[in-house]
N, C-alpha and C positions, 0 to 999 in steps of 0.2 A: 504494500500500500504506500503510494507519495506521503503520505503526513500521517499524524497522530487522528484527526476530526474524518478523516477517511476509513484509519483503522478503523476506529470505536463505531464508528455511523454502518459498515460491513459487521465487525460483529455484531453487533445489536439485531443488524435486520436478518443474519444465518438465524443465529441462537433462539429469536424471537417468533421468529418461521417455524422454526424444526419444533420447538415448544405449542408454538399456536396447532401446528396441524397435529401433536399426538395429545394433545388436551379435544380435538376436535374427532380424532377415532376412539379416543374414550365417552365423549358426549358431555364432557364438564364443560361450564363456561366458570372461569375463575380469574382471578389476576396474574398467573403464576409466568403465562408470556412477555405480560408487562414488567416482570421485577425480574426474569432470567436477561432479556433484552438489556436493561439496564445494569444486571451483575454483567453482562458480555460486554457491554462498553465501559463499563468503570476495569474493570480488570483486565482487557483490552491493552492498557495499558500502564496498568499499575507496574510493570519491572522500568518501564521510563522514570515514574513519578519515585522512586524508591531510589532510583542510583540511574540520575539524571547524565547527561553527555559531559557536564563538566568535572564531574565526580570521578576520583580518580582509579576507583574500583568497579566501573560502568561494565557493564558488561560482566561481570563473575557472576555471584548466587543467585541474584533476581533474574537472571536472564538464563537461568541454565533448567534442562528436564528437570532435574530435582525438584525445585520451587514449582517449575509446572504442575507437577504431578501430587503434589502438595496440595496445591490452591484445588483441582480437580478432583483431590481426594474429599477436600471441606464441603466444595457446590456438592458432591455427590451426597454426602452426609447428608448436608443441611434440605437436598431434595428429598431424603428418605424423611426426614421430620414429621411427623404427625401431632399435629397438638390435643392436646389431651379433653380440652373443657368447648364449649361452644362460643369461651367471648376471645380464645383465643385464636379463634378461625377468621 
């Protein structure tokens, strides 16, 4: 992607896609495309915002599979989440 507002605006609209249509072969209508959409553009680019170009360790931990894999372990977690009570829905 040329820039950062490019990346985030591609992810958001994959992530948010791929979310909308399997919320829509389940037959939910919920917000969960709207809030994955915006974790895909906030974290999109979270390893820039964390160890920016002028930073002189740019590019090591935020930027490597580990941290990917990490961050993909948490959204997978936090999509398994089930809240327990009805005001927490």
């Amino acid at each position: 992607m040329p820039n950062a507002a490019a990346h985030r605006f591609g992810a958001a609209l994959v992530v948010g896609g791929i979310s909308a249509y399997t919320e829509q072969q389940k037959s939910e209508n919920t917000a969960k495309p709207l809030m994955h959409a915006t974790a895909a553009a906030v974290c999109g680019t979270l390893p820039d915002i964390l160890e920016p170009t002028f930073h002189p360790n740019h590019c090591q931990f935020f930027h490597s599979f580990g941290f990917a894999r990490l961050l993909a372990y948490g959204m997978y977690k936090l999509h398994q989440w089930q809240p327990q009570d009805e005001a927490d829905k």
